[in-house]
N, C-alpha and C positions, 0 to 999 in steps of 0.2 A: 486337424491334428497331423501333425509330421510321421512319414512312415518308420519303420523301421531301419530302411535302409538311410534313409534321411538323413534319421538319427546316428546310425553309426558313420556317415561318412562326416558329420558334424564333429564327432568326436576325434574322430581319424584327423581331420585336418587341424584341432585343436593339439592332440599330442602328437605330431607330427610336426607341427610349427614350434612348441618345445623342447621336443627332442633336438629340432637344430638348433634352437638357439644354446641350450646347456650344454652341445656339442662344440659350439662355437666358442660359448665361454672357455670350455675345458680346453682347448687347442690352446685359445689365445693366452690364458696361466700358464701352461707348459712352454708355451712360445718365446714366451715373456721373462721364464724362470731361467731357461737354456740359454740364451743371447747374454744374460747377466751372470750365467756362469763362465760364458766362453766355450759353452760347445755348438758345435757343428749343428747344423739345422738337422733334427729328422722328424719328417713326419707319421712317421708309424703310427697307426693306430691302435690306440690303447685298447686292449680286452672289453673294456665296457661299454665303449663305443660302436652303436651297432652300426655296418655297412651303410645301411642306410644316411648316416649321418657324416660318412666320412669325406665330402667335398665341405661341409662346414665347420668339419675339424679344422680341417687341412686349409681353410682359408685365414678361423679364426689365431691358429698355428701361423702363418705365416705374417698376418696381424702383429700379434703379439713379439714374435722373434724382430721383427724389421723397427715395431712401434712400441715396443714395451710399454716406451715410459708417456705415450700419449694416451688421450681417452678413443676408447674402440670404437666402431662405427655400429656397430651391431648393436 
């Protein structure tokens, strides 16, 4: 039987690998939406995105803006 600590770094690295990816996704919609409006890149990140998550915003983000209209690698 797996400890407890096991246990939670099991978990940890399970929400933690979705966190970046639905951080990634969110970059790459906003990235995606902004280029086809014609505005300026920013990556700021949004309120809901924790700190943690902000280098695969901001990658998904730049994805998006440069590749919109391609499929994501992510």
């Amino acid at each position: 039987m797996d400890s407890i600590k096991d246990l939670y770094a099991q978990l940890f690295a399970q929400w933690a690998e979705r966190g970046a990816h639905i951080a990634a996704v969110r970059g790459y919609e906003r990235g995606t939406l902004d280029a086809a409006e014609g505005k300026t890149e920013c990556e700021t990140l949004p309120y809901d995105i924790h700190r943690m998550y902000e280098n695969d915003y901001r990658r998904g983000y730049r994805e998006g803006y440069n590749h919109g209209n391609e499929q994501p690698e992510f």
